[in-house]
Structure formats: structure tokens, C-alpha cells
C-alpha positions in Angstrom: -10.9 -68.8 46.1 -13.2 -66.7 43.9 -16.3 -67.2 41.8 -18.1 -65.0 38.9 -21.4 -62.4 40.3 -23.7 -64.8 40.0 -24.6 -67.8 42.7 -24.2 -71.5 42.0 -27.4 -73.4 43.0 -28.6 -73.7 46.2 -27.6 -77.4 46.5 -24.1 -77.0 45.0 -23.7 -73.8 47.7 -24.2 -75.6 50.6 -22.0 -78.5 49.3 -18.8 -75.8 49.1 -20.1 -73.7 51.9 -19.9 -76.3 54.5 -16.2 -76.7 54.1 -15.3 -73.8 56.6 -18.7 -73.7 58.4 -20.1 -71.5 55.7 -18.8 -67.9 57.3 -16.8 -67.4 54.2 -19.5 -67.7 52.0 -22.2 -65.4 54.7 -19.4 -62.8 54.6 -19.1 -62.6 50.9 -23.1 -61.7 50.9 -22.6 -59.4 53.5 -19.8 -57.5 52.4 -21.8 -57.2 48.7 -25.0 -55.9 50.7 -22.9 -53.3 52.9 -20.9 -52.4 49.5 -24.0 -52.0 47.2 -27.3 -51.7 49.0 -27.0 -48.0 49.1 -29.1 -46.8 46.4 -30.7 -49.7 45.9 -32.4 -50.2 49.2 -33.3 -53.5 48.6 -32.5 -54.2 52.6 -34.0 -52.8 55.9 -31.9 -54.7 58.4 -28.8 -56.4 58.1 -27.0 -58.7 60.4 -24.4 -56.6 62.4 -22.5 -59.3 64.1 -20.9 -62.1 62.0 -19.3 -63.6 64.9 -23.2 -64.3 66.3 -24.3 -66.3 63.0 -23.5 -69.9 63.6 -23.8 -72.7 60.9 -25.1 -76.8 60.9 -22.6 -77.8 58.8 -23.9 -81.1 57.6 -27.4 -79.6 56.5 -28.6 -79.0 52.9 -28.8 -75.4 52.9 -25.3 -75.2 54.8 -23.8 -71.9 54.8 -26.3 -70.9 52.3 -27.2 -66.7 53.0 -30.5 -66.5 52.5 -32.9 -62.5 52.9 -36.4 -62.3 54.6 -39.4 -60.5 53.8 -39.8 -57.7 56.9 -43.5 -58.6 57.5 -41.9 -62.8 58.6 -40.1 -63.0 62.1 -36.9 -63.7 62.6 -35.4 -63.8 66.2 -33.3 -60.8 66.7 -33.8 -58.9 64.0 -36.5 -56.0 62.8 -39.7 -57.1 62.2 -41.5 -53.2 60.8 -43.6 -54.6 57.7 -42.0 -51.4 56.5 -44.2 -49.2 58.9 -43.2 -46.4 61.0 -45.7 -47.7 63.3 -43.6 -50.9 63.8 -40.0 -49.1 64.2 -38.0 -50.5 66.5 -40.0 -53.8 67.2 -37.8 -56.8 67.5 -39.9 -60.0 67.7 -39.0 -62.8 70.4 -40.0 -66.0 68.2 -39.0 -66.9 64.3 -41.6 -68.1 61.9 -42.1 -71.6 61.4 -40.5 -71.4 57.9 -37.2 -69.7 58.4 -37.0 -72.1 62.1 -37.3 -74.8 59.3 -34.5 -73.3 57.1 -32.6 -72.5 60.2 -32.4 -76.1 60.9 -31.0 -76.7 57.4 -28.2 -74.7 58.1 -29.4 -71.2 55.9 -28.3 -68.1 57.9 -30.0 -65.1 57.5 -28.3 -62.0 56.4 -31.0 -59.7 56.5 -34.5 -58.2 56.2 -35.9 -56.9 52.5 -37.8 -53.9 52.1 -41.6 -54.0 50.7 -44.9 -51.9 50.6 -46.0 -51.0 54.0 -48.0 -53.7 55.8 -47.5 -55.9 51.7 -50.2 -53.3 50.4 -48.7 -52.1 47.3 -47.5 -53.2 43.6 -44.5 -51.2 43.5 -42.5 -50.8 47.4 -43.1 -47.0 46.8 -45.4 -47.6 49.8 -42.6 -48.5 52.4 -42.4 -46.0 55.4 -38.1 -46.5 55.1 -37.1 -45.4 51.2 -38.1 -46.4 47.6 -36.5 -49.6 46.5 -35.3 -50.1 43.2 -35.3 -52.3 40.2 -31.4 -53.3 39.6 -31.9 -53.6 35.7 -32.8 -50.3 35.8 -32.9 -48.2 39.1 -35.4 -45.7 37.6 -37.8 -48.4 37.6 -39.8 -50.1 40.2 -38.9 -53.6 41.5 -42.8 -54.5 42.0 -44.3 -55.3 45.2 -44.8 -55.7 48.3 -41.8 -58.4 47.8 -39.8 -56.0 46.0 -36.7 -55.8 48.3 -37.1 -59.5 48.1 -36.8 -59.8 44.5 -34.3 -57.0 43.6 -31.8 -58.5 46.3 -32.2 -61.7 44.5 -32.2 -60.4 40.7 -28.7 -58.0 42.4 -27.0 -61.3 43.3 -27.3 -59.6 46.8 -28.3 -63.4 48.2 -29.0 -66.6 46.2 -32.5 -66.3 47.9 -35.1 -64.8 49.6 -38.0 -65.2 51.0 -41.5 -63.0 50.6 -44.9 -63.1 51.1 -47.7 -63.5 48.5 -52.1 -62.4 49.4 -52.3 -61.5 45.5 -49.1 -61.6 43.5 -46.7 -60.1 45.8 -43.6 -62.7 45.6 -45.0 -63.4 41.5 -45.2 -60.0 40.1 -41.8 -58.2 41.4 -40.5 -61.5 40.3 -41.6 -60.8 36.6 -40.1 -57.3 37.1 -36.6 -58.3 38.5 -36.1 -61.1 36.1 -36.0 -63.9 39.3 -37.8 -66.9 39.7 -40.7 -66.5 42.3 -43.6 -69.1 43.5 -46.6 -69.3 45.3 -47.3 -72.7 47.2 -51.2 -73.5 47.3 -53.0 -72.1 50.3 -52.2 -74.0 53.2 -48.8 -75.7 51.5 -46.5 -73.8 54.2 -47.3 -72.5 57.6 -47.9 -68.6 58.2 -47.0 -68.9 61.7 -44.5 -65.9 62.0 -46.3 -63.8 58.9 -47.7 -60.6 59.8 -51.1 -61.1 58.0 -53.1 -58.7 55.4 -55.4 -61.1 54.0 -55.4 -64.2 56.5 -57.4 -66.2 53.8 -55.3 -65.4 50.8 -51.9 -64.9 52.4 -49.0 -67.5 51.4 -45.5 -67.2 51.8 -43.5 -67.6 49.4 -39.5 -67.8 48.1 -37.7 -65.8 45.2 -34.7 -67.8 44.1 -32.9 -67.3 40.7 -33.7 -71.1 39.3 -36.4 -72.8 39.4 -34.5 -75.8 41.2 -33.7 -73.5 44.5 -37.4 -72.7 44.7 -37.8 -76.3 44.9 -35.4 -76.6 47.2 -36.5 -74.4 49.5 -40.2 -75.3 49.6 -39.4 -79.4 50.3 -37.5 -78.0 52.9 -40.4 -76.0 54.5 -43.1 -78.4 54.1 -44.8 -80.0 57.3 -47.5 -80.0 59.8 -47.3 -76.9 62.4 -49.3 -76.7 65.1 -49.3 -73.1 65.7 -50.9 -73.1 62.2 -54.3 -74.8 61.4 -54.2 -74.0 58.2 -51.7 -76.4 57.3 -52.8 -79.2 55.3 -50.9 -82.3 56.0 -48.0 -83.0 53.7 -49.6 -86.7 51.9 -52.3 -84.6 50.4 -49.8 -82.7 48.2 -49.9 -84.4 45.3 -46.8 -86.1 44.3 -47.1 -88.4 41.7 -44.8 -88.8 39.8 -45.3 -86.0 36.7 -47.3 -85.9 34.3 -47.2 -89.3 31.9 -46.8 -88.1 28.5 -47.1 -84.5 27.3 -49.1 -82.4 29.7 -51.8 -80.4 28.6 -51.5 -76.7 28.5 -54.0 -74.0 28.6 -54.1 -70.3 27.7 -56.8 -67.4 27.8 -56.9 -66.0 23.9 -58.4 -62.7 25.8 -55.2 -62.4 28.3 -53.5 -62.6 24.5 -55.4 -59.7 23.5 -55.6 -58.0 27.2 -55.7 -53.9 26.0 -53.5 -53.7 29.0 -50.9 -56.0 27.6 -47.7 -54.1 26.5 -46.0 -55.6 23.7 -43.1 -57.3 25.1 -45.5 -59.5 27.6 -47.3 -60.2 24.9 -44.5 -61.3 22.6 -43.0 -63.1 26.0 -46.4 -65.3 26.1 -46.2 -65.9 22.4 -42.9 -67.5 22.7 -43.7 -69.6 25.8 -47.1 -71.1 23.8 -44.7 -71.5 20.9 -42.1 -73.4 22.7 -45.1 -75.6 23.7 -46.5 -76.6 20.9 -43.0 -77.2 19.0 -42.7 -80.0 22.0 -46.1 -81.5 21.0 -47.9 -80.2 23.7 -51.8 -80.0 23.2 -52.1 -76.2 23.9 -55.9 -75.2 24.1 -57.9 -72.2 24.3 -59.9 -71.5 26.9 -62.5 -69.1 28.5 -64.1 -67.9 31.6 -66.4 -64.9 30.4 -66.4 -62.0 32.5 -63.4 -63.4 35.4 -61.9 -60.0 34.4 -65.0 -58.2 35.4 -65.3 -59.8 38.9 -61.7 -61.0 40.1 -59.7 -58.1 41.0 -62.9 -56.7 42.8 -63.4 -59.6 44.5 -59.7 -60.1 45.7 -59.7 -56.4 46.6 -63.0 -56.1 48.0 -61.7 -59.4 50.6 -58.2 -58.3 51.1 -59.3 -55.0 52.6 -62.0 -56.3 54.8 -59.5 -58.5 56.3 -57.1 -56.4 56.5 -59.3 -54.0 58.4 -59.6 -56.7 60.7 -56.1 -57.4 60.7 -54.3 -54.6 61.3 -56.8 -53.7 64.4 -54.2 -54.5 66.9 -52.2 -51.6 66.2 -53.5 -49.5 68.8 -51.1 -48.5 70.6 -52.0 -50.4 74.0 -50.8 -53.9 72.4 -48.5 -52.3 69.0 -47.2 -49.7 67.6 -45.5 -46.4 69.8 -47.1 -43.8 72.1 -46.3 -40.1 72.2 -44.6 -39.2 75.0 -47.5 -37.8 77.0 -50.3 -40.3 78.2 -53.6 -39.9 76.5 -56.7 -38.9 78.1 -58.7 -40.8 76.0 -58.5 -44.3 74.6 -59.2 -43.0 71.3 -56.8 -40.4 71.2 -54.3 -43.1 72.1 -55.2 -45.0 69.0 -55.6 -42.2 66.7 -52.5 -40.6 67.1 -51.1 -44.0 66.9 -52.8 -45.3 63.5 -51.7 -41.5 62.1 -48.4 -43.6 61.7 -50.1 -45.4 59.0 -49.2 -44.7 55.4 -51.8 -43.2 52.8 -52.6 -46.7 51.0 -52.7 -48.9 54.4 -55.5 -46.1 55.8 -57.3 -46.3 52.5 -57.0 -50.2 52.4 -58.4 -50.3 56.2 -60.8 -48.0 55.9 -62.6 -49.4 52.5 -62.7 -52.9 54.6 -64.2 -51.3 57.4 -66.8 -49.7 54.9 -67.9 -53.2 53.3 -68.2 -54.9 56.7 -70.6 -52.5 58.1 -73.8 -53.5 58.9 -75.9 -53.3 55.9 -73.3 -53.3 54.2 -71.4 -57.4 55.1 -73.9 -58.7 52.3 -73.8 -56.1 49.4 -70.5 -56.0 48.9 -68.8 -58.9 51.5 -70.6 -61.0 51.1 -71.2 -60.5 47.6 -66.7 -60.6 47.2 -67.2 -64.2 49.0 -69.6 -65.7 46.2 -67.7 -64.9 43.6 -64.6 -65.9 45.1 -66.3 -69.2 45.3 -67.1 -69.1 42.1 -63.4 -68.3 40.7 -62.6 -71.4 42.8 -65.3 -73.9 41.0 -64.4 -72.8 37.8 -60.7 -73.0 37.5 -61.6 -76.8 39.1 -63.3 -77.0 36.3 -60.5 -76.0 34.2 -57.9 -77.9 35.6 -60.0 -81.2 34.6 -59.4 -80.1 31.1 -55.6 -79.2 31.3 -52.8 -79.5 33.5 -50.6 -76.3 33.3 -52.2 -72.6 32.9 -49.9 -70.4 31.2 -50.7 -66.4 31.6 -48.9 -63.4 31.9 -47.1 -62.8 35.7 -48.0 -59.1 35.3 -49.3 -56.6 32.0 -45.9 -54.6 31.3 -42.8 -54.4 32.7 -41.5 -52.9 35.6 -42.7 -49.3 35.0 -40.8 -45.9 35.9 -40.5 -44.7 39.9 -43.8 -42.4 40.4 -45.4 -43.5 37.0 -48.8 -44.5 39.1 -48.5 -43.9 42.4 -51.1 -41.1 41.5 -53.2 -43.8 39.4 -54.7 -46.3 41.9 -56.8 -48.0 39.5 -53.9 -49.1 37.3 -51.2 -49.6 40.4 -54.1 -51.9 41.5 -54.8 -54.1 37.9 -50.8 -55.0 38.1 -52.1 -58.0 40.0 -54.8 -59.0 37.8 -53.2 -62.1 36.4 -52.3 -62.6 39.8 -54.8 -62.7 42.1 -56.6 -65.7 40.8 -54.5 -68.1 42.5 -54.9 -66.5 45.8 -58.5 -66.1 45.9 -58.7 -70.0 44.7 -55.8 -71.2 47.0 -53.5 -72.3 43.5 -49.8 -72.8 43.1 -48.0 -70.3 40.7 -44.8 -69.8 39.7 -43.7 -66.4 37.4 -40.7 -67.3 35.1 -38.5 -65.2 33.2 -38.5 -65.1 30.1 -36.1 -62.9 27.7 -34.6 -59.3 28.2 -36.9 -56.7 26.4 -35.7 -52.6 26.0 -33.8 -53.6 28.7 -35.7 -55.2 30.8 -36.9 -58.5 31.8 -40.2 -60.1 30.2 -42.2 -63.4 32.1 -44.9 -65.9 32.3 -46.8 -67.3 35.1 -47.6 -71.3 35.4 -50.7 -72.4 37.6 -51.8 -75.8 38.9 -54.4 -77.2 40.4 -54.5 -76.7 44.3 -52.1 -79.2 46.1 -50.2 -80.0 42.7 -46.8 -77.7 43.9 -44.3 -80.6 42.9 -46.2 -81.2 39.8 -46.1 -77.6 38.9 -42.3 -77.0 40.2 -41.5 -79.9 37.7 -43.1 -78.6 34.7 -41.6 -75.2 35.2 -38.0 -77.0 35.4 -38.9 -78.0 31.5 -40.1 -74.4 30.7 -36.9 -73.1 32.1 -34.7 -75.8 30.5 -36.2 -74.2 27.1 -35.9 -70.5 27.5 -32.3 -70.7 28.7 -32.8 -67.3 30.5 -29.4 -65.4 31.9 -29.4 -63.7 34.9 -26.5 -62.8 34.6 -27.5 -60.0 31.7 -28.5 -57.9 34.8 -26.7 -54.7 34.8 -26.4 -54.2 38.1 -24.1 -57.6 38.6 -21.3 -56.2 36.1 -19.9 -54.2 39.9 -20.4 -56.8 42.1 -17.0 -58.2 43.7 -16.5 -62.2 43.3 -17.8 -64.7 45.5 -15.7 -66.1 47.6 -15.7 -70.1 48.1 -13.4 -72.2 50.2 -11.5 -74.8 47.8 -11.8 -72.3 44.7 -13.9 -71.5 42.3 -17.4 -72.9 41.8 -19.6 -73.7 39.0 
């Protein structure tokens, strides 16, 4: 009636799970989260009631416990983005993804902890407790997904699902050792996300295969209403994959990046090895000066929407009010916004710098060109190749407190990242190998709207590296899972 630490795949899961409704299978991620979230604080909320949860038990995802990023709604449970200004607010409506996984017969178990309002590399940002990296719980698990990912990497949940404006699901994925993709812009529907960057924002899934990712994303696809970003499903492309061998490019000066540590740069090495020992054409190629104008760009466009954003917590539509009534409208709001972190005041009040009148086309304005720029370029690149390799992130996960006085640097642990946000791409972070300790990865891009094409070719790459999860320290005390009909491969 017992398995090892580690989850079977999503599909095999809901095949066992659905023999007793799935409860057996919910309480056996339950009881590891109540047993062994403690100092890892990978979770905000967890479900208190497990007579409440109720399970389809014909569905593809039967039974299967799955975690949710605390800035997506979920009926019932917290929704604080990991804000003190949000405590206590329990949302009326689920997002249109997690209705979707619902449906498929997925219960969710609980809400993962992340860098207030997703603005952060590291969760040290979150209003409710540092999360921590479970290969090593003086590190950080990355951000703003990091609860996300370290609940995933912990065998916690086979699954989880984050949010991603500029390498949030990617990056604590290449810290935590999981898998985690990126659709394209528009892929899924953001109904249900609170937003940072509306134009950049995707959600996204941490899973510990590259299979379950694809899982989950066929099962979230489709047209929403309550979202117009949505592009319909037939324009994803899914041909069939690529005939032949595809064509992989790399950046020599990512190679070289002075920021690279050694075992990212070994990890990328062995990934542009692998390809060319399966008779890939692997190519070099160049964008001179995209490190000189993307991060600013991406930064420059994620505050100024986020200023925008994050306007409605005011107090007179979100977020608490002292006890004693205001004279003044302003007072009301600037007691409430106090209950905004350091970073989230400094993110909202650069945006509301650069959209200031005289201001919109110097530096605005300015972010929007070169965004478009990114875009026309990597279109550009994609006629050339098929799969981008880069690094997910420049080190490894790095120690609790290391640069939370260091901005600059926090902020360039999404500069391999960002690209595919401000250019709408699909990316995936892979793990690689187990460095000092501590996991290494790569990230894959595509062209926008090629997700299935991308998934497939990250299948291969993870055929070849044959990573373990199960090399995770932190699974060695984990009880067994428990399966009705025995144990499961």
C-alpha cells in the first residue's frame, strides 16, 4: 500500500489514485506537508478539511494533489500574494486554470509561498517567513515561485503551479532541481492571476518531469472569455516535431558571461555536448549589446505596470483599514500602502517615476522600443534555429541573505530569463546534474506559439541527462506514499 519519496507521473497517479476516489493519495500529500513544512515554509495555506475535497474520478488528473502559487485564486482558500496588505482575503471565484484542472479531477492541497506581490529572485520578499531551498535549507529556493518549486523539488506535491513576468516559475526551477515552463504569452488565460506586469505575466507549472508539465499545460489550454489575451488554441503550433535533427543555437558570450559560476557553465557545456554527439547542427550566435538593453528594458516595463497595477490597493477597494476612519482619503491610502514591503514600494515607485509626464518617452517609452526590438530579433533568430539553449539562471541557488542588500545582482538573476517574457517565448529550465550539492540547469526557448514543439524537444534533452530527483536531501525523511492496490512505479 506504500511507494518510495518520490511521485510516479502525473498520468500513472491519477490512473492508481482513482481507485478510492483519490483521498488516499490527497491525504498522503497532506500529511507529508503538515509533517515537514515547518522549516521549510514552502506553504502559506493548507487545506484544513479533507472531508470538503471531493474527487472526479474518471478524469486525467484524478486524485492527483496538485499546490498553487498565492498570487492565482482558488475558491476558499488565501489569496495574500504573500502581502500583509492582503491577509485574510479569501477570493469568491478560482482562476480559469486551476477551474480547468479542477475539472480534471486535481485537488488542491494548498497555497505556496513567493516574493511579495512575485517581485523578488529569492522569496526573501514574502510578508509570511523565508522559504527555503530543500537541497540545502541555507540556501534560497529562487523566486517569486519559490514555495512553488521547493514543494515540488520536497516531494511535498507532484506539482505546482506558479506564475512567471520574468523568470519566476524558470529560475527557482533551476535552483530546486524541478522542471519549470513558461507557455508563450497568451498560451493560458491569467484570469484569476493577480497581475505585476500585465504584458509579460504567464502562468506557469513546476512538475518534476518534463511529461507532467506537458500534461498539465494540454490540460489548460483554451479560449476564456474573461481573458482577451488568449490566443485561440489552432494557432499553437502543433506539427508534428521537428523532421530530422533540429537545429540548436547558443550565445558563445552567455558561455563566457563573467557572471557565470562554474557549475552553470560546465552544466551548458554538457547540454551542447550531448547535442552535437546526437548530430545536431549546434550554431553560434549573436545579438550584440541584448545584455546591455534587456534587463533594463524588462525592468524598466515591469515597474511601470506594476505601478499601475497594484493601484487598487487603497484601502477603499483592497487591503485593511486601521481601526479609526481616516479624515482624509490620502491618509486612508497611505497608512494602507505602509503594508507594502521595501522592494514592492521601490518597484511602484520607480514605475510611477518613468510614467511621469516628461518622463513616458525617455525612459517608457524608450523600455517599449527596445522591447520591440528584442522581439524582431529573436524572430530573426528562430528562422535560423529551432531550439535556444542558455543558462536558466548565472549560479546556483545562493546562501539566505547573500544579496538581499545587493539589488543590482538579486536583479541580473533573471537575465537569461527575461527575454522570453518581454518577446512573449516559450521556455522551459531543465535540470541538469548535482554540483557541490546542488542542482545545475539549462533553459530551452522557442519560437512564440511553438509550446508542443518545445515540450517535445525537452522530453529528448531530459531522456539524455537522466537527472534524479530523487538525490534531494530533503526526500531521505519523507514517509512513503501511500497508493490503493500497492506499490507504484
Amino acid at each position: 500500500m506504500s511507494g518510495g519519496p518520490t511521485w510516479p507521473s502525473l498520468r500513472r497517479l491519477a490512473e492508481v489514485a482513482g481507485a478510492d476516489g483519490g483521498l488516499l493519495v490527497v491525504q498522503s500529500s497532506l500529511r507529508r506537508i503538515r509533517e515537514h513544512d515547518g522549516d521549510l515554509r514552502s506553504f502559506l495555506a493548507v487545506q484544513a478539511d479533507e472531508s470538503d475535497l471531493q474527487v472526479r474520478e474518471d478524469g486525467p488528473l484524478s486524485g492527483v494533489p496538485l499546490a498553487v502559487k498565492d498570487n492565482i485564486a482558488v475558491e476558499g482558500l488565501p489569496l495574500t500574494c504573500g502581502s500583509r496588505i492582503l491577509e485574510g482575503y479569501v477570493p469568491p471565484f478560482t482562476a480559469t486554470v486551476v477551474e480547468r484542472l479542477q475539472a480534471a479531477g486535481a485537488v488542491v492541497v494548498g497555497k505556496t509561498n513567493m516574493d511579495e506581490f512575485a517581485m523578488g529572485s529569492s522569496s526573501e520578499t514574502s510578508a509570511y517567513g523565508q522559504c527555503r531551498n530543500p537541497w540545502m535549507k541555507d540556501r534560497v529556493p529562487g523566486g517569486s515561485s519559490g514555495g512553488s518549486a521547493a514543494a515540488v523539488a520536497a516531494g511535498l506535491v507532484p506539482a505546482a503551479l506558479g506564475s512567471d513576468t520574468g523568470g519566476s516559475v524558470r529560475q527557482p526551477a533551476a535552483f530546486c532541481g524541478t522542471v519549470g515552463f513558461k507557455p508563450s504569452y497568451g498560451a493560458l488565460s491569467r484570469f484569476g492571476l493577480v497581475a505585476y506586469g500585465s504584458s509579460l505575466d504567464q502562468i506557469g507549472m513546476l512538475t518534476g518531469r518534463v511529461a507532467d508539465a506537458e500534461h498539465l499545460f494540454r490540460l489548460m489550454l483554451g479560449h476564456d472569455r474573461r481573458d482577451g489575451t488568449v490566443v485561440a488554441v489552432d494557432e499553437l503550433d502543433r506539427s508534428d516535431p521537428v523532421s530530422g535533427q533540429p537545429t540548436v543555437g547558443f550565445f558563445p558570450d552567455h558561455r563566457d558571461h563573467p557572471a557565470l559560476d562554474e557549475a552553470t557553465r560546465v552544466a551548458l557545456e554538457q547540454v551542447l555536448d550531448i547535442y552535437r554527439s546526437q548530430g545536431h547542427d549546434v550554431r553560434e550566435l549573436s545579438l550584440p549589446h541584448a545584455d546591455e538593453i534587456v534587463v533594463p528594458a524588462y525592468y524598466l516595463t515591469a515597474c511601470a505596470e506594476a505601478s499601475s497595477n497594484l493601484a487598487r490597493f487603497d484601502g477603499v477597494r483592497y487591503g485593511p483599514r486601521a481601526d479609526r476612519e481616516p479624515d482624509r482619503v490620502e491618509d486612508l491610502i497611505r497608512s494602507t500602502r505602509a503594508l507594502f514591503g521595501r522592494e514592492v514600494q521601490l518597484r511602484i515607485l520607480l514605475g510611477t517615476y518613468v510614467l511621469r509626464a516628461g518622463h513616458y518617452d525617455q525612459y517608457y517609452g524608450r523600455a517599449q522600443q527596445a522591447r520591440s526590438e528584442i522581439a524582431m530579433s529573436y524572430r530573426s533568430l528562430f528562422d535560423e534555429v529551432d531550439i535556444l539553449v542558455t543558462p536558466s539562471a548565472p549560479t546556483q541557488a545562493f546562501r539566505i541573505g547573500e544579496l538581499i542588500d545587493d539589488p543590482v545582482t538579486m536583479k541580473l538573476a533573471d537575465q537569461f530569463t527575461v527575454t522570453a517574457n518581454l518577446a512573449g517565448l516559450p521556455a522551459i529550465s531543465l535540470p541538469v546534474g548535482v554540483s557541490g550539492g546542488l542542482p545545475t540547469a539549462v533553459q530551452l526557448m522557442g519560437k512564440r506559439s511553438s509550446d508542443l514543439l518545445l515540450l517535445n524537444e525537452a522530453l529528448r534533452l531530459e531522456n539524455w541527462l537522466e537527472f534524479d530527483p530523487a538525490k534531494c536531501p530533503f526526500l531521505r525523511g519523507l514517509p512513503s506514499l501511500k497508493f490503493p492496490g500497492g506499490d507504484v512505479e
